[in-house]
C-alpha positions in Angstrom: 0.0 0.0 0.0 1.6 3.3 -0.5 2.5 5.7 1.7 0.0 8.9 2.3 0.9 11.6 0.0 2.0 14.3 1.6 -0.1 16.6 0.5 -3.2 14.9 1.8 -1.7 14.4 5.0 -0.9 18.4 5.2 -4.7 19.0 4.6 -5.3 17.1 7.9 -2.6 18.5 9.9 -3.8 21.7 8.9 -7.5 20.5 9.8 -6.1 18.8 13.2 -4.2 22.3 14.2 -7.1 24.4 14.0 -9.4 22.1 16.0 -6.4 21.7 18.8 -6.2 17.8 17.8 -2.2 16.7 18.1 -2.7 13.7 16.3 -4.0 10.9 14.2 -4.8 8.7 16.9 -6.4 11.7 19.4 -8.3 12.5 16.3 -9.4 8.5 16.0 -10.4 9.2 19.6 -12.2 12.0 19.7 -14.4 11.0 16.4 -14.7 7.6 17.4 -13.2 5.8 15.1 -10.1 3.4 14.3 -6.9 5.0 13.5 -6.6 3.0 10.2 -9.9 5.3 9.0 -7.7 8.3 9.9 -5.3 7.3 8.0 -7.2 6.9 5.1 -8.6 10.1 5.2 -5.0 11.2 5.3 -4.3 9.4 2.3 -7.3 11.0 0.4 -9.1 7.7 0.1 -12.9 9.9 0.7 -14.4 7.8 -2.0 -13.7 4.4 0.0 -15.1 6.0 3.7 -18.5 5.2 4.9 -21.0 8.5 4.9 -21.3 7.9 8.7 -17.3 7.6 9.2 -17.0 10.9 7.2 -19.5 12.6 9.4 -18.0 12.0 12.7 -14.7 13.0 11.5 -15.8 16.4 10.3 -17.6 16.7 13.3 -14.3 16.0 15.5 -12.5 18.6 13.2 -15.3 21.1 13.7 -15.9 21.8 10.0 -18.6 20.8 7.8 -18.6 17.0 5.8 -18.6 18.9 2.4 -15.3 21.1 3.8 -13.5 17.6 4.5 -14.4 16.1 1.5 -13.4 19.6 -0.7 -9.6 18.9 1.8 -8.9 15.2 2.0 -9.8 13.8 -1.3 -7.3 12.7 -4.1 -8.8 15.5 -6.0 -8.3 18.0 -3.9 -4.1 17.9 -4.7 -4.9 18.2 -8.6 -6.1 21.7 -7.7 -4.4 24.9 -7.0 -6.9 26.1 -4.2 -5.5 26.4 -0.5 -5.8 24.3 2.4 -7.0 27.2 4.5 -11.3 27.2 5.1 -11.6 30.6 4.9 -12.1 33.2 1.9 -14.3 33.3 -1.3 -12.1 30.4 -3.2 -14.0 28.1 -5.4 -14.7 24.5 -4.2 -13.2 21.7 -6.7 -15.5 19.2 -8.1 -13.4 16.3 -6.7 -14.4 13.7 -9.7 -13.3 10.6 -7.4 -15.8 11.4 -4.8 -18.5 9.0 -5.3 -21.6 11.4 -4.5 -24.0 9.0 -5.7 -22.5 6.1 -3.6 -23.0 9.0 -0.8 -26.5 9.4 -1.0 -27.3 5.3 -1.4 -25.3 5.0 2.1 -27.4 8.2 3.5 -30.4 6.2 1.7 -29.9 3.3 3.3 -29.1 4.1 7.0 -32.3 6.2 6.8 -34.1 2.9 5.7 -32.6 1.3 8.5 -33.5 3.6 11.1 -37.1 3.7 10.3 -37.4 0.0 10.3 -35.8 -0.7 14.0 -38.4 2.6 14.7 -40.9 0.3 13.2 -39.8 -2.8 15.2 -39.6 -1.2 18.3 -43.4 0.3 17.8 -44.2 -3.0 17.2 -42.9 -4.5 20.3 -44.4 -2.0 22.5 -47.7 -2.8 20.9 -47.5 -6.5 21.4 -46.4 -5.9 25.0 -49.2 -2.8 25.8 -51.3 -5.7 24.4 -50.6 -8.8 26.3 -51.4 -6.2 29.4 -55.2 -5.2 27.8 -55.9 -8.6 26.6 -58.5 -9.7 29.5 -59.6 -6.1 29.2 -60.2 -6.8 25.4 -61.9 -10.1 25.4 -64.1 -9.3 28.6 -65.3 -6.0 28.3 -67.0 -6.3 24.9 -69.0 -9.4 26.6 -69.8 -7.5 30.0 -71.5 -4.5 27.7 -73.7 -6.8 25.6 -75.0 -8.5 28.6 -75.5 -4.8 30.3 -77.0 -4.1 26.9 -79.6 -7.3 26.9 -80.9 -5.8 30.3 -83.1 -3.2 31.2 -82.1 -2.7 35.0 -78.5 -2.4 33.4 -77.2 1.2 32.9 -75.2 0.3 30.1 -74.5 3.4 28.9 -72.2 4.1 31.6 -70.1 1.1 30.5 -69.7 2.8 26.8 -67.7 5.5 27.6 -64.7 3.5 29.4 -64.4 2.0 26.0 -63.4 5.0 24.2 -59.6 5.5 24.9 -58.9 1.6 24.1 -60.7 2.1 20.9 -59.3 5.4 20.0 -55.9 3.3 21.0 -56.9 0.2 18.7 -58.1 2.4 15.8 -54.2 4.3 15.5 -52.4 0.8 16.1 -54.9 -0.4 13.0 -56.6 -3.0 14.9 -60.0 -4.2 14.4 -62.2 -6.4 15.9 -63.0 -10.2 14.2 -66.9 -9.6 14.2 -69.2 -7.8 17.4 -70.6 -10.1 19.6 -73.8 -11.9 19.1 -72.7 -12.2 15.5 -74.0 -15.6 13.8 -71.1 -16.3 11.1 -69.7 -19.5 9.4 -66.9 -20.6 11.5 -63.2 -20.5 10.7 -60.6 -22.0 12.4 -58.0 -19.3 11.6 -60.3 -17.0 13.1 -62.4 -18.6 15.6 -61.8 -20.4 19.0 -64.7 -22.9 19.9 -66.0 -23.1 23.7 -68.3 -26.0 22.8 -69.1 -28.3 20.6 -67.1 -29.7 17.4 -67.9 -26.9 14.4 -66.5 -27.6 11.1 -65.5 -24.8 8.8 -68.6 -23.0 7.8 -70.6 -24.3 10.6 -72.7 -21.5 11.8 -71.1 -20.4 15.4 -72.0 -17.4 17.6 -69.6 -14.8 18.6 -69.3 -15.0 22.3 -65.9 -13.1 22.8 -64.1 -10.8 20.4 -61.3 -11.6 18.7 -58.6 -9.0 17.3 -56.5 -9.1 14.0 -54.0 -6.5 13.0 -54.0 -6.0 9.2 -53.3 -9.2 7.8 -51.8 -10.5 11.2 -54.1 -12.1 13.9 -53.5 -11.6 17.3 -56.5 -13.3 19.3 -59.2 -15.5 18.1 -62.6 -14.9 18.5 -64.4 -17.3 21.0 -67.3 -19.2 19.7 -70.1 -21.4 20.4 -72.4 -23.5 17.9 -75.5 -21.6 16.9 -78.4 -21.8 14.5 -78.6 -19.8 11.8 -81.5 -17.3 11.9 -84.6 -17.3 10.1 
């Protein structure tokens, strides 16, 4: 491998100086990276860095990524603009910076922030979930009962439901069928509490079941009913 030119390396130095960093390995330090990355960066190798890698060095050096990249890269020496960041000079083009590899790798560990977001929302659903899920199968059967009866205010049951489906609606999660609902039964979908139905048996709805988009996450409990007139 050859050695740094010299020029690159002087870039840095110049960099290092100006942000009070004595050397290569202080700077590794301070950016939080391995001293063989500093060393490429010395060597004007900008085109095979990581975006992230590039970022927390400019960051340690206190100037901006697109300053770093206008100092360290190979084709910063073919030009005749100083190292210094000050003044009206004109930035170089720098041909062997790869700026649409740049914006895949920017791409791409956006992409793979929003998915871990997306797992972790996911897991605290599940969990918030598992918490509310004799809440969710009970409460739907306590108001139709309160509902069948007279001496029952069940109007004052109602409103405690609000907030978990307010809850459910945002997490997209909808209810198999209400209860009381005559349907044919489905073993994906339903649970049976008596009998033996076989798919497209009519069964009741006794206790709700929830699915998530395509995912189900509790099976509605059912009993064997006849179908109405």
């Amino acid at each position: 491998m050859p050695e740094p030119a010299p020029a690159h390396a002087q870039r840095l130095r110049s960099l290092m100086e100006a942000a009070g960093i004595s050397s290569q390995r202080s700077l590794a330090h301070t950016a939080e990276v391995s001293v063989w990355q500093v060393r490429q960066l010395a060597a004007g190798k900008v085109e095979m860095m990581r975006v992230d890698v590039l970022r927390r060095l400019s960051q340690a050096l206190n100037v901006s990524l697109v300053d770093l990249i206008d100092h360290c890269s190979e084709a910063a020496s073919t030009g005749s603009a100083p190292a210094e960041t000050g003044g009206d000079r004109p930035r170089s083009t720098h041909p062997g910076v790869e700026i649409a590899a740049l914006q895949q790798e920017y791409q791409r560990l956006q992409a793979q922030l929003t998915q871990q977001q997306q797992q972790t929302q996911h897991a605290v659903q599940r969990a918030s979930l598992d918490v509310l899920e004799p809440l969710l199968v009970q409460l739907p059967t306590a108001i139709h009962a309160a509902q069948q009866r007279d001496d029952i205010p069940a109007t004052r049951l109602i409103p405690l439901l609000r907030p978990i489906e307010q809850l459910l609606n945002h997490w997209g999660i909808e209810a198999i069928a209400p209860v009381g609902t005559i349907l044919p039964f489905d073993p994906h979908l339903h649970q049976p509490m008596g009998g033996n139905p076989q798919p497209g048996d009519p069964v009741r709805v006794r206790y709700v079941g929830y699915c998530q988009g395509e995912t189900l996450l509790y099976r509605a409990k059912v009993s064997p009913a006849k179908p109405e007139s």
